[in-house]
C-alpha positions as CSV (number, residue, x, y, z in Angstrom):
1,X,96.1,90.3,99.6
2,X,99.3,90.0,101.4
3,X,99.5,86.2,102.4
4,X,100.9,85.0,106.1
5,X,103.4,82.9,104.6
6,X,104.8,85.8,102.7
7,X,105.2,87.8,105.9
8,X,106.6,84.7,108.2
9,X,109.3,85.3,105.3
10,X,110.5,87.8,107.4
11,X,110.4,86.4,110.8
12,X,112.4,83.8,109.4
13,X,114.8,85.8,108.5
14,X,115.7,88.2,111.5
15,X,115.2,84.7,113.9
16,X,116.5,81.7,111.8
17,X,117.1,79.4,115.0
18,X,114.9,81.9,117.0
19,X,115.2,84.2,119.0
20,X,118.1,83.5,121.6
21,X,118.6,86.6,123.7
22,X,114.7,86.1,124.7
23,X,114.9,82.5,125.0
24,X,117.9,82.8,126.8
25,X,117.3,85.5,129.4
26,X,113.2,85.6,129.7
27,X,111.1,83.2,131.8
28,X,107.8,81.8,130.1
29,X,105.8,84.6,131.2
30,X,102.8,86.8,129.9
31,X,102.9,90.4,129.3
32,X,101.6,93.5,128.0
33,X,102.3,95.8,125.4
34,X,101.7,98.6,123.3
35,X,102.7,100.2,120.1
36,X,102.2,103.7,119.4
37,X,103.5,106.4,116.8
38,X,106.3,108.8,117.4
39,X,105.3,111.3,114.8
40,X,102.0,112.6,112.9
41,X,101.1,110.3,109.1
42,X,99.2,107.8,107.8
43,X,99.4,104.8,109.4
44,X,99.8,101.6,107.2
45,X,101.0,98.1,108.0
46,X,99.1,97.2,111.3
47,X,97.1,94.5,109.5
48,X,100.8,92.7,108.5
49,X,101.6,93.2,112.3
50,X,98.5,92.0,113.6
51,X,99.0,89.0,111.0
52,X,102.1,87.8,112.7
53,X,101.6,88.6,116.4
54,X,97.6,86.4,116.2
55,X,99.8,83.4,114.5
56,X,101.9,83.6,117.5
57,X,99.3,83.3,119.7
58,X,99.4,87.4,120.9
59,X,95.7,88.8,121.7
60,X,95.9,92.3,119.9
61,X,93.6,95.1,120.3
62,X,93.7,97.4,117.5
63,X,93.4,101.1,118.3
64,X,94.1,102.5,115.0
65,X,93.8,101.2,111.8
66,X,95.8,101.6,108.2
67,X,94.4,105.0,106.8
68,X,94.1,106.5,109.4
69,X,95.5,109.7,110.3
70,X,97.8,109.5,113.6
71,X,100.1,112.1,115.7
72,X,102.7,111.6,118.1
73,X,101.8,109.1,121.1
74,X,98.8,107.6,119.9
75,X,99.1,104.2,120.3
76,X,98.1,101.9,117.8
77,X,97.9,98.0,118.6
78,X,97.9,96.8,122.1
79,X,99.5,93.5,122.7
80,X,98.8,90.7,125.3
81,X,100.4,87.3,125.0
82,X,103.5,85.5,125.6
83,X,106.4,87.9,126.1
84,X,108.9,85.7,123.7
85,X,106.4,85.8,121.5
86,X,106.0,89.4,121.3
87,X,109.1,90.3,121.4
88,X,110.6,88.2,118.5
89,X,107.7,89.8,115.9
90,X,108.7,93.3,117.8
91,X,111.6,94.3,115.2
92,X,109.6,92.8,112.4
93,X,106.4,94.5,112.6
94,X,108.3,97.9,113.6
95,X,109.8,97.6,110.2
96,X,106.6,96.8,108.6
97,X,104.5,99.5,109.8
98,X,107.5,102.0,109.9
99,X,108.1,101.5,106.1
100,X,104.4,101.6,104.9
101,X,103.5,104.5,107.1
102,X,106.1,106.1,105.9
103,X,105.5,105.6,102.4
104,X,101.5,106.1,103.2
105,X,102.4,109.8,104.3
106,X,104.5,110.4,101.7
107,X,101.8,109.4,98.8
108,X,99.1,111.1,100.7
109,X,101.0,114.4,100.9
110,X,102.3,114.4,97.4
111,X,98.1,113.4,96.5
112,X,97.1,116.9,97.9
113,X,99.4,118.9,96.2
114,X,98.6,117.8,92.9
115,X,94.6,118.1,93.8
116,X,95.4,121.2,94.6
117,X,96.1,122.1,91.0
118,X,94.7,119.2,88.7
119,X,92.0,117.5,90.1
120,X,92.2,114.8,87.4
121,X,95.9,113.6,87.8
122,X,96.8,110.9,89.7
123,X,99.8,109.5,91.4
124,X,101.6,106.4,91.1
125,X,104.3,104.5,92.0
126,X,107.0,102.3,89.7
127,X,108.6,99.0,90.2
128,X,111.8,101.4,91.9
129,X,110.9,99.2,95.2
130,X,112.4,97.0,97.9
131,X,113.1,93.8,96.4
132,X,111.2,90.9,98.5
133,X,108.9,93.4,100.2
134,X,107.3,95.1,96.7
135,X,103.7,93.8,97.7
136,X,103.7,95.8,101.3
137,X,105.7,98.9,99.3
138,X,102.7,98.6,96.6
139,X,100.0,98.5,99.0
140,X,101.6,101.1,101.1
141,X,101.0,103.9,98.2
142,X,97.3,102.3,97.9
143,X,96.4,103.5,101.3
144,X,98.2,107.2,101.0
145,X,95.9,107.4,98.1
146,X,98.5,106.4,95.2
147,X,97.7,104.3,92.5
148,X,100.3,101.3,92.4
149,X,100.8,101.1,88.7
150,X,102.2,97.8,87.3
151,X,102.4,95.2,90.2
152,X,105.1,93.0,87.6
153,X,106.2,92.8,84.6
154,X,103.4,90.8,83.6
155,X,100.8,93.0,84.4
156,X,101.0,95.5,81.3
157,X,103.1,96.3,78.5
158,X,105.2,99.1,78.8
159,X,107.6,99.8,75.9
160,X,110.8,101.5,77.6
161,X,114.0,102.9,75.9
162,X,116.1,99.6,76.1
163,X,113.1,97.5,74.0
164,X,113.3,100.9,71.6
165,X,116.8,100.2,71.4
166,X,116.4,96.9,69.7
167,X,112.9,97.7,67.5
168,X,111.5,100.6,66.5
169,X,108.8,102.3,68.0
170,X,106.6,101.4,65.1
171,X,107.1,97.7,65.1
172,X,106.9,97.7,69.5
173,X,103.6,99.1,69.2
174,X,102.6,96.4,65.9
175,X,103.6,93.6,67.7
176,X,102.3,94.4,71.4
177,X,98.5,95.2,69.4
178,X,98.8,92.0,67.9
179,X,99.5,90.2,70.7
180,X,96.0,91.5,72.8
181,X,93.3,93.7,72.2
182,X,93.0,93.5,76.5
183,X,95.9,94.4,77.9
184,X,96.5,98.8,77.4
185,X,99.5,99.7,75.8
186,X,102.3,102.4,77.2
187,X,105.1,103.8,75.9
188,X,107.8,106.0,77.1
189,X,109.0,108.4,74.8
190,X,111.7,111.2,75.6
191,X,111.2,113.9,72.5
192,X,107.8,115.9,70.7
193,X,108.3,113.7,68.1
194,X,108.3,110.5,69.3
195,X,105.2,111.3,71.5
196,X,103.5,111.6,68.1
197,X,104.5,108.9,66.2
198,X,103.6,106.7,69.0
199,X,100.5,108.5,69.6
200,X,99.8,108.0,65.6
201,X,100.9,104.4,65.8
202,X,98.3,103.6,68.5
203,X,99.1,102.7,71.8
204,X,96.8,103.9,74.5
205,X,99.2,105.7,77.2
206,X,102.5,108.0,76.5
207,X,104.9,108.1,79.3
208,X,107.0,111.7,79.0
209,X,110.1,110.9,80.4
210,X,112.9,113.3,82.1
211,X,110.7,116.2,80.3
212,X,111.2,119.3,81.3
213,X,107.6,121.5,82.4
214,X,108.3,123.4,79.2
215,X,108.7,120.6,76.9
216,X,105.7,118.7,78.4
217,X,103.8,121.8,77.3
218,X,105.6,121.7,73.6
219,X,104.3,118.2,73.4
220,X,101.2,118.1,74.7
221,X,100.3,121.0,72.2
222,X,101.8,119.7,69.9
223,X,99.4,116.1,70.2
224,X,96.5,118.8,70.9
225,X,97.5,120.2,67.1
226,X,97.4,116.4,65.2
227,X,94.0,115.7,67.2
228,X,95.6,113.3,69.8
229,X,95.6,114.8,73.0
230,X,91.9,113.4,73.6
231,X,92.9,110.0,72.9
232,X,95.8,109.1,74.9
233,X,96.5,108.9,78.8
234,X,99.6,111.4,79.4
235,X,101.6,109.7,82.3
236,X,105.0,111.9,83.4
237,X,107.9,110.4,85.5
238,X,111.7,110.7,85.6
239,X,113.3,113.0,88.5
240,X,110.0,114.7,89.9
241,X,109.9,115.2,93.8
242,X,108.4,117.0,96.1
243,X,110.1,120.4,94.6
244,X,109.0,120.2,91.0
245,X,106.0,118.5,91.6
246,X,103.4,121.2,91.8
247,X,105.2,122.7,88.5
248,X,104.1,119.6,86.6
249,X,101.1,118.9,88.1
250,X,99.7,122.1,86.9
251,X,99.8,120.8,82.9
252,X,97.2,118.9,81.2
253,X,98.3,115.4,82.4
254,X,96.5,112.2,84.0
255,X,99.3,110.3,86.1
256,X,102.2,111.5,87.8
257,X,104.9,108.4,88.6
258,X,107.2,108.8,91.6
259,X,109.8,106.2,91.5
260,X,110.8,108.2,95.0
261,X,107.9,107.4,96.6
262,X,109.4,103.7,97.5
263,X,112.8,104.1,96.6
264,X,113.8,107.0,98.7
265,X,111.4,105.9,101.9
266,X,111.6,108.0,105.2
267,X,111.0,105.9,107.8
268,X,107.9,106.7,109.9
269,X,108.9,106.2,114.0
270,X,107.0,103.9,116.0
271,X,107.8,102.4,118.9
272,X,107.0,99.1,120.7
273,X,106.7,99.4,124.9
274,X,106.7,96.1,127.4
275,X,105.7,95.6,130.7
276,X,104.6,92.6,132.5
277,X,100.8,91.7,133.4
């Protein structure tokens, strides 16, 4: 759970001495306001925005809630409270909700079409997020129906090409089953043949990486052959979009990673409208 401290992070950050146009130009007054969408998604980030407009002493009404489905003018949290207040989380909460609704519609769309052809594949997302703001990015894929993956780098063991450039495959997968017997153990391979030895050697999830559809298919029959293919989670990632997505969805694998999920994030429009009381 996303803490408040975490998010007054950001408020700190856009008003460091506060917020001087507002405390220049507005009286002390009370207003009203609402925020409403712009464009049809998912809708995430209003419990974040909600968050920071109750500790500043804002009364919120909340229309819609993350998850749900929205469309152009709905409005989604409605605002009573001091108007400095309000208008110094304004930018702040935009961004929030803007970013993980964006994100939310994203995962949720790229969800359906791989339903559409492999009803047991999921999606996920990597660590390819906005640095400080990984949490919200992380949650954001959660509520389009993603999976989040590894949160950090401590939260699984994942044996890239940079640790396979120091130790061989063999001896990763050794030393990470002697380490635990709790924690699963992936490994990202790029050719048939390394997908077998590490398959041979142990570890509980293959990442094919940069594989083309056709060479997924070469491999995964290839593990199918040797009596593998049961045994091991096949995860894909490296390059897939929206445009190849279907293509690979349609194999015989179980997760699906989209590093372009949060690192290529198109913003969803919201808007925030004031009036006084």
């Amino acid at each position: 759970m996303v803490s408040l401290d975490y998010l007054l992070h950001f408020i700190k950050e856009d008003a460091p001495s506060g917020d001087l146009t507002s405390e220049t130009v507005i009286p002390d007054m009370r207003c009203h306001a609402e925020i409403s969408s712009e464009q049809e998604g998912i809708v995430a980030g209003l419990r974040e925005a909600t968050m920071l407009f109750s500790h500043y002493g804002v009364t919120i009404e909340q229309v819609a809630y993350d998850g749900d489905r929205v469309k152009a003018g709905d409005i989604l949290l409605i605002l009573t409270g001091n108007a400095k207040k309000i208008l110094l989380v304004e930018r702040t909460a935009l961004n929030i909700i803007g970013r993980m609704s964006g994100i939310a519609t994203e995962t949720q769309e790229m969800v359906k079409t791989v339903s559409a052809v492999n009803g047991h594949c999921r999606i996920a997302a990597t660590r390819k997020t906005c640095p400080g703001f990984r949490a919200l990015d992380k949650k954001a894929v959660q509520i389009g129906g993603g999976d989040p993956h590894r949160e950090t780098l401590s939260d699984g063991i994942l044996i890239k090409d940079n640790h396979l450039a120091l130790v061989s495959l063999k001896d990763a997968i050794s030393a990470a089953k002697k380490a635990t017997l709790y924690k699963k153990i992936e490994v990202e391979v790029e050719t048939t043949a390394d997908a077998l030895q590490a398959a041979s050697a142990g570890c509980d999830i293959i990442l094919l990486d940069n594989m083309d559809p056709g060479l997924v298919k070469i491999t995964l029959d290839a593990l199918r052959e040797k009596g593998l293919r049961d045994h091991i989670t096949i995860e894909l990632s490296g390059g897939i979009d929206h445009t190849t997505l279907r293509d690979f969805a349609s194999l015989d694998v179980d997760v699906i990673s989209m590093g372009a999920l949060t690192h290529t994030v198109r913003n969803f429009s919201v808007k925030l409208e004031i009036q006084p009381e």
